[in-house]
KOLPAVO-230629 format. One record per residue (C-alpha): residue in three letters; x, y, z. Coordinates in steps of 0.25 Angstrom, whole numbers, padded with zeros to 4 digits, always signed. Last residue first. Example, Ala and Ser with C-alpha at 12.3 -4.5 7.8 and 13.67 -1.06 7.14 Angstrom:
2
SER+0055-0004+0029;ALA+0049-0018+0031;
This chain:
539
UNK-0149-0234+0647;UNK-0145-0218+0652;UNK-0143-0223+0665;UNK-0130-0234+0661;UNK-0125-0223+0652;UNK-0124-0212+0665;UNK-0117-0221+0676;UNK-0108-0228+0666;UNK-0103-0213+0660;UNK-0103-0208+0677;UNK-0093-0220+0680;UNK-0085-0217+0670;UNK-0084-0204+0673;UNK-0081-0206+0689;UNK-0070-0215+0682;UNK-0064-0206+0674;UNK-0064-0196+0686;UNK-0067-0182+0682;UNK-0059-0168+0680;UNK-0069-0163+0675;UNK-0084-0161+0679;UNK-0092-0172+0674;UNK-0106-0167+0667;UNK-0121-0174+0666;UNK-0133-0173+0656;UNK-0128-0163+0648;UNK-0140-0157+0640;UNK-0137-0142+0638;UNK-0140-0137+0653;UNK-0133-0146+0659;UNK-0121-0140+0652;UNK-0123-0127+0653;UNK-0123-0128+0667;UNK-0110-0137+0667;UNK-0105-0127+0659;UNK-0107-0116+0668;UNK-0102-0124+0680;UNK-0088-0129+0673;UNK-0081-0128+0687;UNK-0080-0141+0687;UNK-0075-0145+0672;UNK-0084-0151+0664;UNK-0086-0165+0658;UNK-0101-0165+0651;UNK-0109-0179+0650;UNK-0120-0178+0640;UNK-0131-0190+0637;UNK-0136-0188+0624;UNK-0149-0195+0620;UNK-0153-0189+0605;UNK-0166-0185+0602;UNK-0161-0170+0602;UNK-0148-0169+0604;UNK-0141-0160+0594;UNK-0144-0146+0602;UNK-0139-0153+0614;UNK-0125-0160+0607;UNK-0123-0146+0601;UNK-0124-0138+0616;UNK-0119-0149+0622;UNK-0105-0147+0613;UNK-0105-0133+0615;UNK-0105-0135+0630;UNK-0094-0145+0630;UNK-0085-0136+0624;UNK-0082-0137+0608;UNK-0069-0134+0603;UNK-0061-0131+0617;UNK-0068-0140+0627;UNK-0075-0140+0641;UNK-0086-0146+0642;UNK-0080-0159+0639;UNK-0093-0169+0634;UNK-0097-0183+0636;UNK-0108-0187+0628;UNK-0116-0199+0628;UNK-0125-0201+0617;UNK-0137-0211+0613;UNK-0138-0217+0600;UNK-0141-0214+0585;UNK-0126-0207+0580;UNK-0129-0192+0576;UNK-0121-0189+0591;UNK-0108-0191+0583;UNK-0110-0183+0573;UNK-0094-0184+0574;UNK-0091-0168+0570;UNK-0100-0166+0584;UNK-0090-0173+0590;UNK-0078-0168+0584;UNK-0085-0155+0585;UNK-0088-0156+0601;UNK-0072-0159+0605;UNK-0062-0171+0606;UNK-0073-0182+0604;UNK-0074-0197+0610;UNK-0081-0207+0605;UNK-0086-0219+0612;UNK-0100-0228+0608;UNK-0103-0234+0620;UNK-0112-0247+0619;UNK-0124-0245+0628;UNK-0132-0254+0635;UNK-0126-0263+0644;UNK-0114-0253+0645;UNK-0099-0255+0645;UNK-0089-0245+0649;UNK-0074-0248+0646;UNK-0073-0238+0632;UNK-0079-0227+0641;UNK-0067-0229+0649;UNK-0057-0225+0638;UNK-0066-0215+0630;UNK-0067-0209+0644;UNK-0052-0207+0645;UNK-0048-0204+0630;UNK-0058-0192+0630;UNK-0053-0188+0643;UNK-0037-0188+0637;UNK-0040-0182+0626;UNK-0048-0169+0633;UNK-0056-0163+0622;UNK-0069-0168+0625;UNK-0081-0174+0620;UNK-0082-0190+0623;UNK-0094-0196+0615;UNK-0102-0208+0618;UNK-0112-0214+0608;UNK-0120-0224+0616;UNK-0123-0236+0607;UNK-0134-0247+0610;UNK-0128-0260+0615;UNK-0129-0275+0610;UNK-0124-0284+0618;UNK-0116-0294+0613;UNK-0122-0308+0608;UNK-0121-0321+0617;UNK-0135-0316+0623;UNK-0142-0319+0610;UNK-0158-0319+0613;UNK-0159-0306+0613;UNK-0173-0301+0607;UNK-0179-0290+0602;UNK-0195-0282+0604;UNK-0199-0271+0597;UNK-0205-0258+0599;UNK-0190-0251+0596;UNK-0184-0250+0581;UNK-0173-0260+0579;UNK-0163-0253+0590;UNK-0173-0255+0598;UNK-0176-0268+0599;UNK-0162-0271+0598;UNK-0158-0263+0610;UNK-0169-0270+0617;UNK-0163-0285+0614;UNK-0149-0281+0619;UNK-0157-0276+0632;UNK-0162-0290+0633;UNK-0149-0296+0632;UNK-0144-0285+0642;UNK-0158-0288+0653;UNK-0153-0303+0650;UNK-0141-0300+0655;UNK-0143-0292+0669;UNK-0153-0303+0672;UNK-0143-0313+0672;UNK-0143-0325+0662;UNK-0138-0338+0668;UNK-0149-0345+0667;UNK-0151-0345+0653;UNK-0164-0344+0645;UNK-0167-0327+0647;UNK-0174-0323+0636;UNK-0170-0308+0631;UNK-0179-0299+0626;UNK-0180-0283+0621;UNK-0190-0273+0622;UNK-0193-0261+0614;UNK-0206-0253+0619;UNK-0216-0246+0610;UNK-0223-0232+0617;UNK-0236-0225+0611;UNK-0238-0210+0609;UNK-0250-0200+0610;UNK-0246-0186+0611;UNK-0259-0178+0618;UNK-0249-0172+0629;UNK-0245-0187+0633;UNK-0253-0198+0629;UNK-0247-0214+0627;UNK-0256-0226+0620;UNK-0254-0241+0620;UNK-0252-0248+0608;UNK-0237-0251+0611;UNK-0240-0257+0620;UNK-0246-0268+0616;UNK-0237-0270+0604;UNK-0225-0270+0614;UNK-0233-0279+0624;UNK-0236-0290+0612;UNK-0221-0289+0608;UNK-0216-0293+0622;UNK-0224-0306+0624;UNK-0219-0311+0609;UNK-0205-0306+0613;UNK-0206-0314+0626;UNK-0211-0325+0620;UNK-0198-0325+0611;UNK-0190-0325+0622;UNK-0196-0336+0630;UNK-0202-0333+0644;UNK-0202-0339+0655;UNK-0205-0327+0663;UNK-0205-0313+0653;UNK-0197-0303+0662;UNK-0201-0288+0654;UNK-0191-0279+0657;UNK-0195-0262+0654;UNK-0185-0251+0651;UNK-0192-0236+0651;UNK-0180-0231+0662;UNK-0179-0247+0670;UNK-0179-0260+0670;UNK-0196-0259+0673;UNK-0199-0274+0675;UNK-0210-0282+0670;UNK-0213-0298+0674;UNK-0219-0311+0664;UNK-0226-0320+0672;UNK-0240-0311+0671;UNK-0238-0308+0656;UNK-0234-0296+0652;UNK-0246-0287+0649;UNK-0252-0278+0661;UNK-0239-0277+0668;UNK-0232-0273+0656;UNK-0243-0262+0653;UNK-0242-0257+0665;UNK-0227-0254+0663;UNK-0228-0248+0650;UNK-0239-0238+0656;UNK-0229-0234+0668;UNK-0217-0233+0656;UNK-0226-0222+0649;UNK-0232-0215+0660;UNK-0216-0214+0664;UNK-0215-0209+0652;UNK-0226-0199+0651;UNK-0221-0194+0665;UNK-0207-0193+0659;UNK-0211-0184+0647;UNK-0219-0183+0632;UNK-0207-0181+0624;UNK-0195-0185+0632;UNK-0200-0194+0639;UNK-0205-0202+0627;UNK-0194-0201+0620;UNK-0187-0209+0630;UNK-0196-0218+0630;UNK-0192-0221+0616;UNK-0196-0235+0617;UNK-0198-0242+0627;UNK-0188-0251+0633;UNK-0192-0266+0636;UNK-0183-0277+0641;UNK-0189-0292+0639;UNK-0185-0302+0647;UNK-0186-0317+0646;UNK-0187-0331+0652;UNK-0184-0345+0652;UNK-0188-0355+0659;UNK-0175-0366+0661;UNK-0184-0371+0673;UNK-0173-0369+0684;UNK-0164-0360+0679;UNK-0174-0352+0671;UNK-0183-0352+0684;UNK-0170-0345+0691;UNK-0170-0336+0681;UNK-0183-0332+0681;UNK-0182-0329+0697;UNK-0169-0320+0693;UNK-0174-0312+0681;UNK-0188-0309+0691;UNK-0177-0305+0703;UNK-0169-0296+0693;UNK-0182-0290+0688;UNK-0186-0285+0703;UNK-0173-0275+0703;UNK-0179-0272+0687;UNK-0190-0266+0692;UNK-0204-0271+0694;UNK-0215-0262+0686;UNK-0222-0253+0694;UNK-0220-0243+0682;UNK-0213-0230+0689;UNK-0208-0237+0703;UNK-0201-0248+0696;UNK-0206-0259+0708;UNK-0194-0269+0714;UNK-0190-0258+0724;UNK-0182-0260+0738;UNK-0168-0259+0728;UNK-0173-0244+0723;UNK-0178-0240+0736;UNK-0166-0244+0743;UNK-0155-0238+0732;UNK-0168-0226+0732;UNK-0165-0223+0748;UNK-0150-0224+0747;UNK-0149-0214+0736;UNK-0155-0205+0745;UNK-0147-0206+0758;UNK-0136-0204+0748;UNK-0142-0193+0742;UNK-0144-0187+0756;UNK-0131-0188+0761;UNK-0125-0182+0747;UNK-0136-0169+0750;UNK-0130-0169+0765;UNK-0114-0168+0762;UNK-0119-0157+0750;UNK-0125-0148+0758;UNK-0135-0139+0750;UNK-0138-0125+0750;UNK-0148-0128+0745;UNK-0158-0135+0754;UNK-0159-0151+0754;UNK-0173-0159+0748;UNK-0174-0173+0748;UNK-0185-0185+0742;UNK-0190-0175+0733;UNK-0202-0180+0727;UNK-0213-0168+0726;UNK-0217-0170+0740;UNK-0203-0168+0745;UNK-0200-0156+0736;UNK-0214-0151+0742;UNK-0212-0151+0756;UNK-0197-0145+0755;UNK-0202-0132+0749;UNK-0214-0130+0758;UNK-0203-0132+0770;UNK-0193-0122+0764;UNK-0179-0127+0757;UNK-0178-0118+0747;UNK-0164-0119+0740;UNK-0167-0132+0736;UNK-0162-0147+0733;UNK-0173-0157+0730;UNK-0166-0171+0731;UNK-0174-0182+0722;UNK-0173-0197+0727;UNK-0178-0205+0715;UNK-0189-0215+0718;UNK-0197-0220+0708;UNK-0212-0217+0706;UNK-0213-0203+0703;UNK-0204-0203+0692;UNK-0208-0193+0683;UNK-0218-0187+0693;UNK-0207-0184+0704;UNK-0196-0180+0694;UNK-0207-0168+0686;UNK-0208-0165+0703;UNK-0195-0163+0707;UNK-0192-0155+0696;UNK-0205-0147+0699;UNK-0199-0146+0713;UNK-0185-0141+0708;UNK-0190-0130+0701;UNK-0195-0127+0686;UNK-0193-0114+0681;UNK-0179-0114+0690;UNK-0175-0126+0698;UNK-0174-0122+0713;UNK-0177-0136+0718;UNK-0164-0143+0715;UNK-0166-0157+0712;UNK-0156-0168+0717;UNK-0162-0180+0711;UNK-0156-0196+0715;UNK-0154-0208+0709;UNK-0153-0204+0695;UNK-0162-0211+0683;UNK-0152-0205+0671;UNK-0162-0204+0661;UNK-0175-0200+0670;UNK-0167-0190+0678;UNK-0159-0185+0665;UNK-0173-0182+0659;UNK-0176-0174+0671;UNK-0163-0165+0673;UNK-0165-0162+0656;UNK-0179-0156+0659;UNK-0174-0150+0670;UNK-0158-0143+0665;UNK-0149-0142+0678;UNK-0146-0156+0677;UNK-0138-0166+0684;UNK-0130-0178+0687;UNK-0123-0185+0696;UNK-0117-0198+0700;UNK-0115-0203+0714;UNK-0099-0206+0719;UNK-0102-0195+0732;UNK-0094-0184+0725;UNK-0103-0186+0714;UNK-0113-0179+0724;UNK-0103-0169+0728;UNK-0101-0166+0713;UNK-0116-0165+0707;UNK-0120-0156+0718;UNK-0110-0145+0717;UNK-0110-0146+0702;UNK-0126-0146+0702;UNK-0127-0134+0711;UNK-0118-0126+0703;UNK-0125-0129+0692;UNK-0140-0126+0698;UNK-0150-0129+0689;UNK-0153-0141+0697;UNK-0155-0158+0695;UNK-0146-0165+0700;UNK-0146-0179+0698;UNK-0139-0191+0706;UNK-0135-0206+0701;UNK-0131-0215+0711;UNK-0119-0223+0706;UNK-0125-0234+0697;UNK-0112-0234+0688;UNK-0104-0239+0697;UNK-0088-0236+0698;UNK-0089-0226+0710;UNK-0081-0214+0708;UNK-0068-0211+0712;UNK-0069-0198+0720;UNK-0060-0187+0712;UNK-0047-0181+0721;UNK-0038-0186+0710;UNK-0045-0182+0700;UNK-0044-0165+0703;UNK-0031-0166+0707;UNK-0027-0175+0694;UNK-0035-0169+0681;UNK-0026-0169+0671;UNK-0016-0178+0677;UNK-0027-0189+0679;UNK-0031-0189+0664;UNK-0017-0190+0661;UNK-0016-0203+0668;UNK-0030-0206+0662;UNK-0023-0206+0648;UNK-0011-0212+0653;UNK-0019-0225+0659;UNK-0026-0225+0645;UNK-0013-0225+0636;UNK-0012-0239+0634;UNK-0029-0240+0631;UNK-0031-0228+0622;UNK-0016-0235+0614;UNK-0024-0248+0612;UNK-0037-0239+0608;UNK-0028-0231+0597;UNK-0021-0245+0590;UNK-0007-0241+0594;UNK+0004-0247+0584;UNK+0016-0256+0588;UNK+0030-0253+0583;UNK+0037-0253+0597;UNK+0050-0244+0597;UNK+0046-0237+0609;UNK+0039-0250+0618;UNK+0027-0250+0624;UNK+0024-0252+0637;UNK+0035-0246+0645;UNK+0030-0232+0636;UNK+0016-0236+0644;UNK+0025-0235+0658;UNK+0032-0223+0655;UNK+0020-0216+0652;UNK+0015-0220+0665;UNK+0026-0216+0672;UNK+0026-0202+0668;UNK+0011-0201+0668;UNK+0012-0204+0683;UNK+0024-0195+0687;UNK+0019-0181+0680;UNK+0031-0174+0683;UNK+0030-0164+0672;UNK+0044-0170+0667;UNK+0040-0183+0669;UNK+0026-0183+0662;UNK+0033-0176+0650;UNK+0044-0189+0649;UNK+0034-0200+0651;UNK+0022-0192+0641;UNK+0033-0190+0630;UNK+0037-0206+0631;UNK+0024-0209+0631;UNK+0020-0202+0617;UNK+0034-0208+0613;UNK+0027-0221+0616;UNK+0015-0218+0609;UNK+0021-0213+0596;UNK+0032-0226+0597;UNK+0018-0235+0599;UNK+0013-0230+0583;UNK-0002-0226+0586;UNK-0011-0234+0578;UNK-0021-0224+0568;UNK-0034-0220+0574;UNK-0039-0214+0561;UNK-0048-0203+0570;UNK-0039-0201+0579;UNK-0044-0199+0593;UNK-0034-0208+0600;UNK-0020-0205+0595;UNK-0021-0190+0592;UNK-0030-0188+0605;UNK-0020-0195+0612;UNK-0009-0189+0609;UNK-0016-0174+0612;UNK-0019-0179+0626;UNK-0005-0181+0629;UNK+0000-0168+0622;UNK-0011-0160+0630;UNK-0007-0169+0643;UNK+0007-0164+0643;UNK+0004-0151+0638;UNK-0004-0151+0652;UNK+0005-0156+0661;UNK+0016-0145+0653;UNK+0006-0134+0661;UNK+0004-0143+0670;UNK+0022-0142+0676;UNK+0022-0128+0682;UNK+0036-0125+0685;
């Protein structure tokens, strides 16, 4: 007798319960004689289909409460009893394949590889042997959305294909070479061609490797890692931001420490000032990268020409900028701060007969206690920066308060997809992640019109979206194809789950804005670690 097909009816019922408990919108307590008989059915099912470990951990959560019990479930204490159920059934659903999944490392600074080809089947093949290594991949078979995703996402490695049609590898290789020309990005040029003239000009326009197609996969993980170990190296040796010739924030730690220690010794107080232009972004997208870089390399001389010769400058990274102001009090500090902001603001931009000017938002954080490390003061400071421009940017605020909680901008996060049990899992370990910057707002949707119903993406912010691509109202597809068309001046971040031999909708995909996908079935974790990996870059 074949027993998944009652498996299945028992995981249907399961996930159907908790859909009615969890995602009801008046969110009434659950009476504790529904819950244990919704026990008691799982123990006596889970036996008969002979599923041994939902069968004794049913009966185990029935030993904690007790039948005749009058006590009412609030839903997020009844979310947190059930949740070694809910990833049991997880488990079930997806055992052979799970079981045989690498455990992925828990750090969210795991290298970060991007792949950029038109080629799907290329792009799947490469993207899961390199996961296979514990590295993080992403890719793009789309350009103009393969080059913004390399200045967002800052990766540690490029694998190009050269054979891009209208616009080949080499003029990839090339728009990547004069946008950052001055740091150091191993890029990997895979071809078909592999001709001597061929080779010769890949590596005079940047490439640091080029392999033939068809490619062994042993060798191109070898060369990644041989790679990776040459920029770790580069990175640690280099005190310089190689685009402004500022110091980078590896020398700022040694500046914080020296002031410090004459803060210790001489009670000389000091400050910071961090600085973000203003809508840099913008200014990528409208005028391009060249022109911002142009724009951050003119914000860097000017700094170097007007703070004061005690005081240092530091590129912190993306358009950030940090300003260490030597005994320093802070409102000296703002004073000194103001007088660059309205300097430079005066000065003059040109790109394609468009004039424009740039302001900068900064915020500033006095360091007067001894024990105050560098990671937070650069919070307190950041605290004043979110201020700064959530009041209308071009301005300078303060933190001077460090008792008071931090003070995060929101990231709407929504969870698409019809699978209770998956939405109750990642709302589950979402709900543990904690970031400097942002303050997760969670909300999980059972199909594309109860999200579109929401207007959910009207709320001002940025938006991560994790979308099923497989669904029965509204697949994953539809659901980009709306969220693209409503996108414009919007930042959406899209993560798609699809299944592994989902190839055309992994193509389409890409193709409509999707930023990275996760083939099913996947482990929590490795997920996990992918969400922190992607919300820390996107800062």
């Amino acid at each position: 007798m074949d027993l998944n097909k009652y498996k299945n009816l028992l995981f249907q019922k399961i996930k159907r319960q908790i859909t009615m408990w969890y995602e009801s919108k008046e969110r009434l307590p659950i009476a504790n004689s529904e819950v244990y008989l919704f026990l008691q059915s799982i123990k006596s099912i889970s036996g008969t289909l002979l599923l041994g470990g939902l069968h004794q951990l049913s009966g185990r959560l029935m030993d904690q409460i007790e039948k005749t019990n009058q006590k009412q479930w609030e839903v997020d204490e009844l979310r947190s009893f059930l949740d070694d159920l809910i990833s049991l059934i997880y488990e079930y659903e997806n055992f052979v394949e799970v079981e045989n999944k690498r455990e992925p490392r828990p750090d969210e600074n795991i290298p970060l590889i991007q792949i950029i080809d038109n080629d799907v089947s290329m792009i799947i093949l490469l993207k899961e042997k390199l996961e296979e290594k514990g590295w993080m991949v992403v890719a793009n078979t789309v350009l103009d959305k393969a080059i913004s995703q390399y200045f967002d996402l800052n990766p540690d490695c490029v694998i190009i294909d050269m054979n891009f049609p209208n616009n080949n590898g080499f003029q990839i290789l090339d728009d990547l070479q004069q946008h950052n020309n001055k740091q150091f990005v191993p890029k990997i040029i895979i071809s078909l061609i592999n001709d001597r003239e061929t080779r010769i000009n890949a590596y005079k326009m940047g490439a640091d490797d080029f392999i033939e197609k068809p490619i062994d996969l042993e060798e191109l993980t070898v060369r990644i890692e041989r790679l990776l170990k040459r920029k770790k190296l580069f990175d640690q040796s280099v005190l310089l931001d190689e685009l402004t010739q500022l110091y980078n924030r590896k020398f700022l730690i040694d500046v914080f420490n020296r002031n410090l220690k004459d803060l210790k010794r001489n009670n000389q107080v000091f400050s910071i000032a961090l600085i973000d232009l203003d809508h840099f972004k913008n200014i990528n997208d409208t005028f391009g990268h060249p022109t911002g870089d142009q724009v951050l390399s003119t914000f860097a001389n000017f700094l170097k020409e007007k703070i004061r010769s005690s005081d240092v400058a530091f590129r912190y990274g993306g358009e950030e900028f940090v300003i260490l102001l030597e005994n320093t009090e802070q409102l000296e500090t703002v004073k000194i701060v103001s007088r660059l902001l309205n300097e430079f603001s005066k000065l003059k931009f040109e790109k394609d007969n468009n004039i424009f000017s740039v302001t900068f938002s900064t915020g500033v954080f006095a360091i007067s206690h001894p024990e105050t490390t560098l990671e937070a003061a650069i919070k307190y400071a950041d605290q004043a920066l979110y201020k700064a421009k959530d009041n209308g940017r071009a301005r300078i605020e303060t933190m001077n308060q460090p008792s008071l909680p931090l003070i995060k901008k929101p990231l709407f996060f929504s969870i698409i997809d019809d699978d209770a049990i998956i939405r109750t899992m990642l709302l589950r370990i979402l709900n543990t992640m904690d970031f400097d910057h942002y303050q997760l707002n969670l909300e999980a949707f059972e199909d594309g019109i109860q999200f579109f119903d929401s207007n959910r993406l009207e709320k001002s912010g940025e938006h991560f979206l994790i979308i099923d691509g497989v669904m029965p109202v509204m697949d994953g597809i539809e659901i980009l194809q709306k969220v693209k068309k409503l996108k414009t001046g919007r930042d959406i971040y899209v993560l798609m789950l699809t299944g592994r031999k989902s190839e055309t909708d992994i193509e389409r995909a890409l193709k409509l804005g999707a930023d990275d996908y996760v083939t099913k079935p996947f482990s929590i974790k490795e997920l996990q670690v992918r969400i922190q990996r992607l919300i820390t870059r996107m800062k």
